[in-house]
PAVEXBA-917379 format. One record per residue: residue in one letter; x, y, z of N, C-alpha, C in turn. Coordinates in steps of 0.02 Angstrom, whole numbers. Each point is the difference from the previous one (the first is absolute). Last residue first. Example, Ala and Ser with C-alpha at 12.3 -4.5 7.8 and 13.67 -1.06 7.14 Angstrom:
<sites>
<site zado="s" n_xx="642" n_yy="-112" n_zz="354" ca_xx="42" ca_yy="59" ca_zz="3" c_xx="-39" c_yy="55" c_zz="37"/>
<site zado="a" n_xx="15" n_yy="-286" n_zz="-4" ca_xx="-45" ca_yy="59" ca_zz="0" c_xx="45" c_yy="60" c_zz="0"/>
</sites>
This chain:
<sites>
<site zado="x" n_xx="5108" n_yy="-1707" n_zz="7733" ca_xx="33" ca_yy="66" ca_zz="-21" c_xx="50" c_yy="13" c_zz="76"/>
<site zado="x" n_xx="-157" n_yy="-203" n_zz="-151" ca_xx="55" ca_yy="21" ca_zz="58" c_xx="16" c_yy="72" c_zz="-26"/>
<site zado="x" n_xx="-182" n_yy="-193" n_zz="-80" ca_xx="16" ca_yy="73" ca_zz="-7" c_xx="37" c_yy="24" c_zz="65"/>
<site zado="x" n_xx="-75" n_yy="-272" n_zz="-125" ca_xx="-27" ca_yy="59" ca_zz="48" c_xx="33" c_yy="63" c_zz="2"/>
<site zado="x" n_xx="-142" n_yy="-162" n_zz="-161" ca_xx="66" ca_yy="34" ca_zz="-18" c_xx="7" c_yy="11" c_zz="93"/>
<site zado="x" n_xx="-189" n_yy="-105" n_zz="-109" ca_xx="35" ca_yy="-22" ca_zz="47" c_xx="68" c_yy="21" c_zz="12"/>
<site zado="x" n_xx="-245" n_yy="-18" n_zz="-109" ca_xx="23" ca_yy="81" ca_zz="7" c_xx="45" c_yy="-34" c_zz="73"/>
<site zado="x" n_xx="-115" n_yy="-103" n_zz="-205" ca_xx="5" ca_yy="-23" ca_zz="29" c_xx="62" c_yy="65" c_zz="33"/>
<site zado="x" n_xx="-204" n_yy="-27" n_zz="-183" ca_xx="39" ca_yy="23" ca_zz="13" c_xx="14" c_yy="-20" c_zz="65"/>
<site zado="x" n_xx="-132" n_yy="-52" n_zz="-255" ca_xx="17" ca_yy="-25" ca_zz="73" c_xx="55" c_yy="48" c_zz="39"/>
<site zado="x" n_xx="-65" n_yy="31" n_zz="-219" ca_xx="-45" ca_yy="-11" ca_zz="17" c_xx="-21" c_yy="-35" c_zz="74"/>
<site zado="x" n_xx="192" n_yy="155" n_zz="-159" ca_xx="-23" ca_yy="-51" ca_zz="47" c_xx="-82" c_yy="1" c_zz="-4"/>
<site zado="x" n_xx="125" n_yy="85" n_zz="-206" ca_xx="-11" ca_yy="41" ca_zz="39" c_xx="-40" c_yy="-51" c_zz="65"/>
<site zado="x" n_xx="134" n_yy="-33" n_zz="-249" ca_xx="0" ca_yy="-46" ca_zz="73" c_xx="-22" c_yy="50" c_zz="58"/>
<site zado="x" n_xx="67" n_yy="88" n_zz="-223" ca_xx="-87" ca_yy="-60" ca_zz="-12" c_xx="9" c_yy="-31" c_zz="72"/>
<site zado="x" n_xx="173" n_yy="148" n_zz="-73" ca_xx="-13" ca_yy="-82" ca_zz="-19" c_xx="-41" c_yy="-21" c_zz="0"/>
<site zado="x" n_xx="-12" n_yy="226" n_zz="65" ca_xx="13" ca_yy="-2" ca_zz="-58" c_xx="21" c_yy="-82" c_zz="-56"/>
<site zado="x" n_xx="-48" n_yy="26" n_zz="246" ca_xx="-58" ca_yy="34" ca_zz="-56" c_xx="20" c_yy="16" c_zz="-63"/>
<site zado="x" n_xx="155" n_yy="-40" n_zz="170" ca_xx="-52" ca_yy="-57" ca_zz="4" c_xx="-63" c_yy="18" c_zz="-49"/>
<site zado="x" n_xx="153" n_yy="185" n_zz="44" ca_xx="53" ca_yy="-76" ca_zz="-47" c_xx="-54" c_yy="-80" c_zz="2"/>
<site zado="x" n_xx="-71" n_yy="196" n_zz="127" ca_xx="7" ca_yy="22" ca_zz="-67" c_xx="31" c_yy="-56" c_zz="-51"/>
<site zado="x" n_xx="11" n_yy="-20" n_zz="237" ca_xx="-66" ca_yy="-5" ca_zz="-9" c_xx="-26" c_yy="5" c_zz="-89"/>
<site zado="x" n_xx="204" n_yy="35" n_zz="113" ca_xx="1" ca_yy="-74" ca_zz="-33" c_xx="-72" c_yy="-7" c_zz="-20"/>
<site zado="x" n_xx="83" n_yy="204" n_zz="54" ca_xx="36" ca_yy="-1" ca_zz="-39" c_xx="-29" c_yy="-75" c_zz="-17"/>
<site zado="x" n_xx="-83" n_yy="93" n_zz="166" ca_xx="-37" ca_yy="15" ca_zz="-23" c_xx="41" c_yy="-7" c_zz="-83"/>
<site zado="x" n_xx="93" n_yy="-59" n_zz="218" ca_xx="-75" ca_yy="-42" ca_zz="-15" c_xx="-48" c_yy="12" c_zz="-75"/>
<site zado="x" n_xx="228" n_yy="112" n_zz="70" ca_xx="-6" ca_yy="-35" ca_zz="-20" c_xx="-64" c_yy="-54" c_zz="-9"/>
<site zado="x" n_xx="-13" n_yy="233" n_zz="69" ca_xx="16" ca_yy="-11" ca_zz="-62" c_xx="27" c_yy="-72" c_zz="-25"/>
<site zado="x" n_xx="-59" n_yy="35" n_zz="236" ca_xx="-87" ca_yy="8" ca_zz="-54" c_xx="50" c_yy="-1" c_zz="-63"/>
<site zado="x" n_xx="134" n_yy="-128" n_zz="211" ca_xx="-19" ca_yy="74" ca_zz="-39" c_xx="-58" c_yy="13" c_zz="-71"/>
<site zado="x" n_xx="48" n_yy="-192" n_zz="178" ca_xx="1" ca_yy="68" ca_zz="26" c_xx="1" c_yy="62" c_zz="-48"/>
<site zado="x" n_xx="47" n_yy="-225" n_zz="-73" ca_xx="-96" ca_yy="-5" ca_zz="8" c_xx="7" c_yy="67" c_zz="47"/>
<site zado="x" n_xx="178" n_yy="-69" n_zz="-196" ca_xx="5" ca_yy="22" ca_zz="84" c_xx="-73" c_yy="27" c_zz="22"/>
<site zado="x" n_xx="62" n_yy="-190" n_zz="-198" ca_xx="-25" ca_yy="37" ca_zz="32" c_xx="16" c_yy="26" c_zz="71"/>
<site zado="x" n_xx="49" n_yy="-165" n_zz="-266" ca_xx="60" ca_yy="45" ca_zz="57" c_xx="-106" c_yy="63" c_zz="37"/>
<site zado="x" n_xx="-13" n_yy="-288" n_zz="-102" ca_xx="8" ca_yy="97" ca_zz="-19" c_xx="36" c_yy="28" c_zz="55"/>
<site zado="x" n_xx="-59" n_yy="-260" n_zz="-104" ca_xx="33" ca_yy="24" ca_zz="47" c_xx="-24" c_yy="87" c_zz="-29"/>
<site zado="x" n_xx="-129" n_yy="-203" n_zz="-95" ca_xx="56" ca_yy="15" ca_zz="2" c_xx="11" c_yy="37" c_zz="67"/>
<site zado="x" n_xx="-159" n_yy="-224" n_zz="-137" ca_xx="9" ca_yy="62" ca_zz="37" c_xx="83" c_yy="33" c_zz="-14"/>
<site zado="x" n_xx="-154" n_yy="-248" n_zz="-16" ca_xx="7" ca_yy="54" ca_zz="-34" c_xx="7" c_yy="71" c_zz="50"/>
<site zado="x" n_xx="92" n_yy="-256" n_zz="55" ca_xx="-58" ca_yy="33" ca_zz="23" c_xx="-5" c_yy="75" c_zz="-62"/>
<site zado="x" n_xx="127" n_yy="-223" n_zz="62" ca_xx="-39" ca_yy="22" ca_zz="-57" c_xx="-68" c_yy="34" c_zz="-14"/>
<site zado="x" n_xx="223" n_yy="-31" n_zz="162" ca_xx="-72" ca_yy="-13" ca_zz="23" c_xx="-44" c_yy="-12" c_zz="-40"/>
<site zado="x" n_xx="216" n_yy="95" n_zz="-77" ca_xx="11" ca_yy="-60" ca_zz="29" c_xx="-58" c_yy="-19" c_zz="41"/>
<site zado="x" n_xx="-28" n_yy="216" n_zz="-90" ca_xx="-11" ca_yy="-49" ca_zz="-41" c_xx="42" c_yy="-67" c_zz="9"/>
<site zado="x" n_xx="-28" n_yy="145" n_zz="187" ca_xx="-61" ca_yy="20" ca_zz="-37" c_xx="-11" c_yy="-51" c_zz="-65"/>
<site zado="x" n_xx="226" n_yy="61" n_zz="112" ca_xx="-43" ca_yy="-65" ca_zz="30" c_xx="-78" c_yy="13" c_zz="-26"/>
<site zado="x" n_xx="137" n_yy="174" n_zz="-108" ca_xx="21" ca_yy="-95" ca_zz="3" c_xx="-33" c_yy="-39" c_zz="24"/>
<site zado="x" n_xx="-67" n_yy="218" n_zz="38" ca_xx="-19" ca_yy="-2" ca_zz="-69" c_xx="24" c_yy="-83" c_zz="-34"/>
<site zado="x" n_xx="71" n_yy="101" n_zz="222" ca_xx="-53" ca_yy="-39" ca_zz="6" c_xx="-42" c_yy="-1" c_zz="-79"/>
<site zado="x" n_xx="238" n_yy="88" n_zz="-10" ca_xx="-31" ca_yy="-77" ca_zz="55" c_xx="-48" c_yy="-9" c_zz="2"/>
<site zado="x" n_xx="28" n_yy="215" n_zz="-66" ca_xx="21" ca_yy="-62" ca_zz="-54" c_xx="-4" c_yy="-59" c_zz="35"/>
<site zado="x" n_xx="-54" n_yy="152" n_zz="145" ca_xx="-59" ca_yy="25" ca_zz="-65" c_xx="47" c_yy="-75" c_zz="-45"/>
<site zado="x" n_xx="146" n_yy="73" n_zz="165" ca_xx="-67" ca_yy="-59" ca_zz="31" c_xx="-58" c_yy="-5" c_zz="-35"/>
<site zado="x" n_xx="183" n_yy="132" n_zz="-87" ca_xx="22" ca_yy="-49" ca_zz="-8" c_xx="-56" c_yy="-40" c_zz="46"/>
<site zado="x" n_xx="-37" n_yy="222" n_zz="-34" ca_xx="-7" ca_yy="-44" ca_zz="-47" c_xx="33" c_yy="-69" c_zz="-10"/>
<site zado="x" n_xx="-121" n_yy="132" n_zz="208" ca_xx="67" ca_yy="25" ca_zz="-40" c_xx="-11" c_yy="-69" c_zz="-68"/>
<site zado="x" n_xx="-174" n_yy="46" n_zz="171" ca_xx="57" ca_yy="77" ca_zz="-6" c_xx="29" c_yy="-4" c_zz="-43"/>
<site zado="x" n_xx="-193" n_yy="-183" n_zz="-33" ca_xx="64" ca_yy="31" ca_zz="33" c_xx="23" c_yy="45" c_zz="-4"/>
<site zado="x" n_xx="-245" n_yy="-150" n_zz="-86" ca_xx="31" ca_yy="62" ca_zz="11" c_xx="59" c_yy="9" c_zz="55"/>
<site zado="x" n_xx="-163" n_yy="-183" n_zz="-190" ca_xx="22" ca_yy="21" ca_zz="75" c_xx="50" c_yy="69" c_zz="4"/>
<site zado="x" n_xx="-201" n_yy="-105" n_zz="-161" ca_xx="37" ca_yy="43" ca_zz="-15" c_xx="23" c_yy="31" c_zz="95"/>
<site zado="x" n_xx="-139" n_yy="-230" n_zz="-156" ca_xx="36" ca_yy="31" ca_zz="67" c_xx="43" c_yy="65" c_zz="-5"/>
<site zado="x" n_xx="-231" n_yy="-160" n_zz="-96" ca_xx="96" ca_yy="33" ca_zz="-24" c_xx="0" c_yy="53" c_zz="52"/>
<site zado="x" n_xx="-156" n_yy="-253" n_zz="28" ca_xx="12" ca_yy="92" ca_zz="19" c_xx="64" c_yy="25" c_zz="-36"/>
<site zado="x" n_xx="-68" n_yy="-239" n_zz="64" ca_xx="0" ca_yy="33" ca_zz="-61" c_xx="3" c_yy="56" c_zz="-31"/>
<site zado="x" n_xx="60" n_yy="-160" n_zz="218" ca_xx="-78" ca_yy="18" ca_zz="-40" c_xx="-35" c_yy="23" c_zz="-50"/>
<site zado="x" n_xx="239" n_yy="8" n_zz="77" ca_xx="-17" ca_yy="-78" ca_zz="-17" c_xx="-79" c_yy="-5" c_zz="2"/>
<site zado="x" n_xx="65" n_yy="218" n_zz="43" ca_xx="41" ca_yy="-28" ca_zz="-40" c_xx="-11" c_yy="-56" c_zz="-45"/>
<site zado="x" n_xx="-56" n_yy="84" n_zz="194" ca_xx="-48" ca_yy="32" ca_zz="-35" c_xx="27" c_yy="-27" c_zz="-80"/>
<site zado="x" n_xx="144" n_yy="-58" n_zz="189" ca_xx="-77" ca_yy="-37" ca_zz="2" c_xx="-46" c_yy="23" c_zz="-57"/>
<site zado="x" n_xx="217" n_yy="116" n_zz="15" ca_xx="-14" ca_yy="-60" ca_zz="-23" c_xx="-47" c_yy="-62" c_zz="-12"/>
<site zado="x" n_xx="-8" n_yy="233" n_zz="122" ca_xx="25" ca_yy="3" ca_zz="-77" c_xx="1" c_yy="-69" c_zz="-29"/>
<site zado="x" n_xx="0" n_yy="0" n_zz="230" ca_xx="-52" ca_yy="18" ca_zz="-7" c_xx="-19" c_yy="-6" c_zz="-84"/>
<site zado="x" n_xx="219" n_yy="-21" n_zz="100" ca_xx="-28" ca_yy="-77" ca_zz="4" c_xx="-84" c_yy="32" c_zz="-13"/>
<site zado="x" n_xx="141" n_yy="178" n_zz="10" ca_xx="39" ca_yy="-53" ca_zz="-43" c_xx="-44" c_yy="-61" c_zz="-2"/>
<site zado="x" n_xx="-52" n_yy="158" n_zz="157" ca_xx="-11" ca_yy="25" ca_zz="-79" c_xx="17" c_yy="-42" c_zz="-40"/>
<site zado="x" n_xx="70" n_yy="-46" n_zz="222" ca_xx="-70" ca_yy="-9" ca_zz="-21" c_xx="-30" c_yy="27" c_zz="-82"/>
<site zado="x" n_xx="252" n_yy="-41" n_zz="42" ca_xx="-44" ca_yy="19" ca_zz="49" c_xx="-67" c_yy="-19" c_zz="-24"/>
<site zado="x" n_xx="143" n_yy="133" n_zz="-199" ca_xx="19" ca_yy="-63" ca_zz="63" c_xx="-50" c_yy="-8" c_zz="45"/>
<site zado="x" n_xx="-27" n_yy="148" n_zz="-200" ca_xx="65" ca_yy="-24" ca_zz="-2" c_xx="51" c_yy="-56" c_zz="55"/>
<site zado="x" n_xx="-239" n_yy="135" n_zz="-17" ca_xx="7" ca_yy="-65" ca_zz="-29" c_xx="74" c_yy="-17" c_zz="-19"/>
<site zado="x" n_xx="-141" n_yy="210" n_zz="63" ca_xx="59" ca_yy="-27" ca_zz="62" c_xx="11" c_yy="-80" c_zz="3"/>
<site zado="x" n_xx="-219" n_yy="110" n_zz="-144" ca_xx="47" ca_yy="32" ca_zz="31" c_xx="54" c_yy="-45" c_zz="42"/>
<site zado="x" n_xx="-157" n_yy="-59" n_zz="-195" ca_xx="0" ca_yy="-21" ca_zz="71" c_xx="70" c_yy="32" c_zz="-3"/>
<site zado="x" n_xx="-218" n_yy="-36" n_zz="-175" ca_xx="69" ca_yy="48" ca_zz="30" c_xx="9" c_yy="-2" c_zz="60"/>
<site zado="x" n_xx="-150" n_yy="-159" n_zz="-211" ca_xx="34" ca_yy="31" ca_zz="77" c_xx="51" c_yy="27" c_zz="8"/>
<site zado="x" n_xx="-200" n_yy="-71" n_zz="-194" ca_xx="53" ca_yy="19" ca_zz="27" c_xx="25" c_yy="27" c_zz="60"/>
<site zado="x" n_xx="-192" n_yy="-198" n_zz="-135" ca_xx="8" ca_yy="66" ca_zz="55" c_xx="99" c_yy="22" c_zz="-18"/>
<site zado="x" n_xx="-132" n_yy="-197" n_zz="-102" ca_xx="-23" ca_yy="83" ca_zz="-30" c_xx="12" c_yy="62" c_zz="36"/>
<site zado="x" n_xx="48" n_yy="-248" n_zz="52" ca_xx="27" ca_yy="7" ca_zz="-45" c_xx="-6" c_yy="82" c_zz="-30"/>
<site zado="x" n_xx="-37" n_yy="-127" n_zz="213" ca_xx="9" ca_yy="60" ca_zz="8" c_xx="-1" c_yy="23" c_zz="-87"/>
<site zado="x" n_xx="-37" n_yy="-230" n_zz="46" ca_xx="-47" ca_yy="33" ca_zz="43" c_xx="4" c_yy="76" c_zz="-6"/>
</sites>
């Protein structure tokens, strides 16, 4: 259903992001989920293909413009620039 779309789904390393990412997932969507840190980025890059779902994990701190704008760049240069966006990070300061 999703096969031609790509999704970026912020604050996909657990929680709702986590189970959101995956739906889009098992629909067909490549998934490019997003964590602070790289070990919840590598996990959900795991459960992503234990789901057999196409996708990966990325490191994002959705508070600061240079990192958004660091992955934004790194998504465009793979060819994976979203086509879906799922804006679920949330932002503590």
């Amino acid at each position: 259903m999703l096969e031609k779309e790509v999704a970026l789904v912020t604050g996909a390393s657990r929680g709702i992001g986590h189970a959101i990412a995956l739906a889009l997932g098992a629909a067909g969507a490549r998934v490019i989920g997003t964590s602070t840190g790289a070990e919840g980025a590598a996990k959900l890059g795991k459960d992503l293909a234990s789901h057999g779902c196409n996708g990966r994990g990325a490191v994002l701190d959705a508070g600061s413009a240079a990192s958004v704008d660091a992955l934004m760049a790194e998504l465009e240069s793979a060819g994976e620039l979203p086509t879906i966006l799922v804006n679920n990070a949330a932002i503590t300061r």
